[in-house]
N, C-alpha and C positions, 0 to 999 in steps of 0.2 A: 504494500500500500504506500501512495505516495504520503508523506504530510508534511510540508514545512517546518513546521516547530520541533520535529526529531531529527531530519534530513534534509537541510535546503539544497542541497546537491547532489546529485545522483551522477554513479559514474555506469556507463551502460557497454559491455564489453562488447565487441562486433571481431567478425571474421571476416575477410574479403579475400576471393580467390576467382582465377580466370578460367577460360575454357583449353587454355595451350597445351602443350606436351612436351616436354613438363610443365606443369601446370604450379604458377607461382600463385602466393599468396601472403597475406600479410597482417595485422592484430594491431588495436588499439579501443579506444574507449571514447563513446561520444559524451561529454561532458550534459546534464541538463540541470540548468538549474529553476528550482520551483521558486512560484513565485504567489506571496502569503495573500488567501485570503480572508477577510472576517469572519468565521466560525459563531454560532451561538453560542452564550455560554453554557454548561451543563449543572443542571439545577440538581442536588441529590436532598434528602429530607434524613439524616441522621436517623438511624433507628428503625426506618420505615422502609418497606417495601417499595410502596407508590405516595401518593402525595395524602399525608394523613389530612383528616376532617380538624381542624384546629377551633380551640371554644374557648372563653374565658367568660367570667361573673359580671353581669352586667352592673356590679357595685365594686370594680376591679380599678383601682387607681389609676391615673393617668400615665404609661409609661411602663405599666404591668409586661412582664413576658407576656406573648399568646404562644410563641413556638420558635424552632430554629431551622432555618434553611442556609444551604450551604451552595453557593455557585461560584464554577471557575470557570475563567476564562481561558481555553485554550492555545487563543493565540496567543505569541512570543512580544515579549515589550509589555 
């Protein structure tokens, strides 16, 4: 799989050979390099499988936890 933020450059080996006799041939590596684009971030809920039902007291201070979610951003920078 390609992805920028683990490998912004790919070395990609090739073979080149003729039809002659004898028949030459010759090796090297086409250089690609990727180029980043903006990914979603990935939202996970600690704890939880899927995204829990979150509730809190409707006499619950201003400021109260209701719950924790956790998102990263994959892209690099």
């Amino acid at each position: 799989m390609l992805d920028y933020e683990t490998r912004p450059v790919v070395l990609v080996p090739y073979v080149a050979s003729d039809d002659h006799n004898p028949s030459a041939s010759g090796t090297g590596f086409v250089v690609v390099n990727l180029e980043d684009v903006n990914e979603a971030p990935i939202v996970t809920w600690p704890g939880e499988g899927s995204a829990p039902a979150l509730s809190i007291l409707e006499d619950s201070v201003v400021g109260a936890a209701v719950g924790r979610i956790v998102a990263i951003d994959p892209d690099n920078g």
